[in-house]
Structures are given as structure tokens and as C-alpha cells.
C-alpha positions in Angstrom: 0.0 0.0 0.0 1.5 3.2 -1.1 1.6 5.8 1.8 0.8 9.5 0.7 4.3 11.4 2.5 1.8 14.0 4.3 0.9 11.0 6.4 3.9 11.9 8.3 1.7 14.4 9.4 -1.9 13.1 10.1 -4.7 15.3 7.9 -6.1 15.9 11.5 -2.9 17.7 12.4 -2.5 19.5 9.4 -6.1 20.6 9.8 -5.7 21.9 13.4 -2.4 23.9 12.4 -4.7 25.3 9.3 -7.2 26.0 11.9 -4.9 27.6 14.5 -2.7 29.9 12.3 -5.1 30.5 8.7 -8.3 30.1 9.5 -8.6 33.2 11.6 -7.6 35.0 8.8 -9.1 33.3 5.6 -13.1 32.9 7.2 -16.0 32.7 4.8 -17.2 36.2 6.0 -13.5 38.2 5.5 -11.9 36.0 2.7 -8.4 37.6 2.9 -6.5 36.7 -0.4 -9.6 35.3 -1.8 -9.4 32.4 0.1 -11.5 30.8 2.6 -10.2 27.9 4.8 -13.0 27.1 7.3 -13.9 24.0 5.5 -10.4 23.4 4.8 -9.8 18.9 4.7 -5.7 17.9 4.5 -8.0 14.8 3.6 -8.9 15.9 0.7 -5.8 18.0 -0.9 -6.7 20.4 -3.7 -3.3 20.6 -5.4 -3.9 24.4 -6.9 -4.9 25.2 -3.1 -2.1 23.7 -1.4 0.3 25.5 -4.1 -1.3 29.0 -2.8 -0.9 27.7 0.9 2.5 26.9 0.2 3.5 30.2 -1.0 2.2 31.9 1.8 3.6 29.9 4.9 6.9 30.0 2.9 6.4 33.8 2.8 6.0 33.8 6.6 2.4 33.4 7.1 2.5 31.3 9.8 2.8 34.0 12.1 0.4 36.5 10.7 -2.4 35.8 12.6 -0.3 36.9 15.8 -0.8 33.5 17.2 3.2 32.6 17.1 4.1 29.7 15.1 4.6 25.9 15.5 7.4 24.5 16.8 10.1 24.2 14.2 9.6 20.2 13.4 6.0 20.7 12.5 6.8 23.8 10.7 9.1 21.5 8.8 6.4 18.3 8.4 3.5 21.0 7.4 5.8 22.6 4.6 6.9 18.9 3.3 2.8 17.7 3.3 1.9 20.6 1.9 4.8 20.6 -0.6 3.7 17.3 -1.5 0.1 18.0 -1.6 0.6 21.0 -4.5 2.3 18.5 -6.6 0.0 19.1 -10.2 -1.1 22.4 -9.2 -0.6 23.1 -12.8 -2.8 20.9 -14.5 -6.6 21.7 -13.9 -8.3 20.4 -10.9 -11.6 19.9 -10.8 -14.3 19.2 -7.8 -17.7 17.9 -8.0 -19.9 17.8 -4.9 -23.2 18.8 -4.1 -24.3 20.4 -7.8 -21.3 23.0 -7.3 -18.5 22.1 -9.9 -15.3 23.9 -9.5 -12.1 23.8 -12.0 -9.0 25.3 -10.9 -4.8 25.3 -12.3 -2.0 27.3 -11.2 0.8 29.0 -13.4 3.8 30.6 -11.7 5.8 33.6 -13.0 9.5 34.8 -12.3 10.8 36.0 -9.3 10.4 39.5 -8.3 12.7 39.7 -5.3 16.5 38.8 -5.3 15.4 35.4 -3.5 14.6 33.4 -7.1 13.2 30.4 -4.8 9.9 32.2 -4.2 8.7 33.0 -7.1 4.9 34.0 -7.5 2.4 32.3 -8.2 -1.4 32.8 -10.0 -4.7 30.4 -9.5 -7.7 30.8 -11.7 -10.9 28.8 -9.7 -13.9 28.8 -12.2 -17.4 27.9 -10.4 -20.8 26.7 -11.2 -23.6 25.9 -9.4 -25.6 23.6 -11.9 -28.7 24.1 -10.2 -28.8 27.4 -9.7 -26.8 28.6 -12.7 -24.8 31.2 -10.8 -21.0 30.9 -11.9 -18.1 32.8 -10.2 -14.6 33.1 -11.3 -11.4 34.4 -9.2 -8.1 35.0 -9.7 -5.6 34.5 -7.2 -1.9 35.2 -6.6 0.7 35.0 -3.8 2.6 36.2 -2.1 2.9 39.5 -2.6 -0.6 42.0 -2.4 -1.3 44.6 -4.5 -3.9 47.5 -4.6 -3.6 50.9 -6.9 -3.3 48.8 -10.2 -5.2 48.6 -13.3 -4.3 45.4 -14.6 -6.3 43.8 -17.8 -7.5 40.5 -19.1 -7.5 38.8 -22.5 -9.8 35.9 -23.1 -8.5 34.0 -26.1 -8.3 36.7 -29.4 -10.5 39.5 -27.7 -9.5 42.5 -26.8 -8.4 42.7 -23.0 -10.7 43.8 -20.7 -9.5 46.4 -17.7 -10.1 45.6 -13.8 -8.8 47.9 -11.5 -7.3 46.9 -7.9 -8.2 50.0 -5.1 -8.4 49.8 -1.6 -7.3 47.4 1.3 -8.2 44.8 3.1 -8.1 43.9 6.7 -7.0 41.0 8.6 -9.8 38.7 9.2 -8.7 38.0 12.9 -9.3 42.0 13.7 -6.2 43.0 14.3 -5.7 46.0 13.0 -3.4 45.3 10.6 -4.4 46.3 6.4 -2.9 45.4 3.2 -3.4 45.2 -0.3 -5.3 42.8 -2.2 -4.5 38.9 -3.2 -7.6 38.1 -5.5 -10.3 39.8 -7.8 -13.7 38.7 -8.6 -12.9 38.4 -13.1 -16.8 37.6 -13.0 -18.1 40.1 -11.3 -19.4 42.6 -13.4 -20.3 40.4 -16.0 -17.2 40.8 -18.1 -15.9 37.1 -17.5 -16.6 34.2 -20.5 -15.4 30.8 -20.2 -12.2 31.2 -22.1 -11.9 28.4 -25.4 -7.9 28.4 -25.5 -6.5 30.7 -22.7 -7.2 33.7 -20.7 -3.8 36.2 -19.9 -3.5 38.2 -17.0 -1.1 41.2 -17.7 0.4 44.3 -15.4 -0.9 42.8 -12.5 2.5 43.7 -11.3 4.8 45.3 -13.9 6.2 43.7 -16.9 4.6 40.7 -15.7 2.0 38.4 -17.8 0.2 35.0 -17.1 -1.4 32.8 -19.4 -4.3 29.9 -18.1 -4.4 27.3 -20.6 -7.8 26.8 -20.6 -7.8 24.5 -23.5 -6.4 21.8 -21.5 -9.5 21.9 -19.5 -11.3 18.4 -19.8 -14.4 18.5 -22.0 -17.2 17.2 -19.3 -16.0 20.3 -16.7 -16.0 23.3 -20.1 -19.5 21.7 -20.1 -20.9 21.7 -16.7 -19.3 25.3 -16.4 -20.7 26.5 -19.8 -24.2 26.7 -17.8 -22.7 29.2 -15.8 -20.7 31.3 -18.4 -21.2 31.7 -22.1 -18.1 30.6 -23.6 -17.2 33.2 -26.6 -17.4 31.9 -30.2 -15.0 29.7 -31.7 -11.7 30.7 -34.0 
């Protein structure tokens, strides 16, 4: 029987660490970075998650919450499960559960500080509730915030669309502690389609561009998420 190496590390104690030192932070009602972590299951690892998890405890996360940090072996065993968890973060991964379908994929980009090892990383989640027909799609980055920006979006051949990044946003434990942002709703005015071939993501930060390959996306999730977004016409 093959033994997954985060089991050096119990989901249980993975999930009382995510508890302890995210959760207080990343709650359904103050989603800081775009990301939510109250339902949060080790058990059941969502590579393009654990990449963005990854990035941030590596960027010092750990001790944001102002709750200290884990003693220095389970710092090292959550970084290795974790590690091991965000293993084909960039390939699309997709949930099904309850009618709500959910495809996500990483893509990382050059570093931007002298220390080349971190280099940042992007998450597009696209989300449909089949029953309702009420889609959502967010991107994602890490580790470094960003607010002031006007950054634009290219869905296959059109022509890029602009989003602007303004304000702050506060730590979810209520300390009072602000930054900028770490996610944007694309789908939120209406401007998002479900991409045929790719969507890029440029000036987000300077100079820099991303591209989601959303042609790799498995035909049964492009349809299950079409009832949520029109996808634009084909080339």
C-alpha cells in the first residue's frame, strides 16, 4: 500500500495547524487573499490550493495571525505535506460535490525579489452551481498584495478587458493590521466568458503576464461550467 508522504503528518494535524494559524484569517465572512479555509480537509488535498498555501507559509504566514508559530519540526512536516500536496497544481483540478463544480490550475511567474526560490504564483478557480446557474470566477496570486493597479484580461483573441485593484483589506482576525489585495472577482461585473484556448492576465504587477491554458480543460468540466458562463465563439 502506497503511503501519501503527508501522512507523516496526520490530515487531522494538518487541519488543526490550518485552523490555529489561517483560519482566523481566511473565514468565509473576511476572505483575505480570496481564500476561505473554514472548510479546509488535509484529507482531501486540492493541489492548486495547497500551491497558494504553500506560497504563503513560505512567505511567513504562519505567524500573521499573531498566534506565534509551530514549533520548528511541525513547521518542517506542514511545509513537506503541503509541498507534497501542490504536486499538479498546474494541471486543472476539478471538484464535483453537491451540484457545485469547480475547475482550478496554477501557473507561476518569475521572481520578483532577489530570493529566485519564491517565485509567485497565479490560480484561476472557475465555479458553477448547476442548479442554480450562478457561476463565479477568481483569480488569485501570492505572495505579494497589491492594490492601486489597473491590470487587464485577454480571453482568447479579444480584446483585454480592464479591472482595477483599489483599496485594502483587513486582517480577518481583527487586528488591525491592512494590506493590499491577493484576488479579484474576473466575474463580477459580467465581463468574464469561459475562455476556449486561454485567458492572460497582464500588469498585475509590472512587466509581468500570465497565461491559463484553458484548452487543456477536460471536455465534461467546459460543459458543466458552460451553464454558468457563455463561452465566446470559436476561431
Amino acid at each position: 500500500m502506497c503511503v501519501p508522504i503527508w501522512a507523516a503528518m496526520p490530515a487531522s494535524a494538518q487541519n488543526k495547524l490550518v485552523k490555529q494559524y489561517c483560519e482566523v484569517c481566511h473565514t468565509d465572512a473576511v476572505r483575505n487573499g480570496g481564500l476561505s479555509l473554514e472548510s479546509y480537509d488535509a484529507a482531501k488535498p486540492d493541489p492548486t490550493l495547497a500551491a497558494m498555501i504553500l506560497s504563503k507559509l513560505n512567505d511567513g504566514a504562519m505567524g500573521a495571525a499573531g498566534n506565534g508559530v509551530p514549533d520548528k519540526a511541525a513547521q518542517e512536516a506542514w511545509l513537506t505535506a503541503t509541498r507534497e500536496q501542490a504536486v499538479g497544481a498546474a494541471e486543472w483540478f476539478v471538484s464535483r460535490e453537491d451540484g457545485l463544480v469547480s475547475a482550478s490550475v496554477t501557473r507561476e511567474v518569475p521572481s520578483r525579489r532577489a530570493d529566485v526560490s519564491k517565485r509567485p504564483i497565479y490560480r484561476i478557480k472557475v465555479a458553477c452551481n448547476t442548479i442554480s446557474g450562478v457561476g463565479q470566477m477568481q483569480l488569485t496570486w501570492s505572495p505579494q498584495a497589491q492594490t492601486g493597479r489597473t491590470m487587464t484580461v485577454s480571453v482568447d483573441r479579444e480584446a483585454p478587458v480592464e479591472y482595477s485593484l483599489d483599496g485594502k483589506e483587513s486582517m480577518g482576525n481583527g487586528a488591525n493590521v491592512q494590506s493590499g489585495h491577493a484576488s479579484l472577482l474576473l466575474s463580477d461585473n459580467g465581463k468574464a466568458k469561459l475562455p476556449n484556448h486561454s485567458m492572460t492576465v497582464r500588469e498585475l504587477f509590472p512587466g509581468e503576464t500570465v497565461a491559463f491554458p484553458f484548452s487543456d480543460l477536460d471536455g465534461k468540466a467546459r460543459t458543466d461550467l458552460s451553464a454558468c458562463f457563455n463561452p465566446p465563439p470559436q476561431h
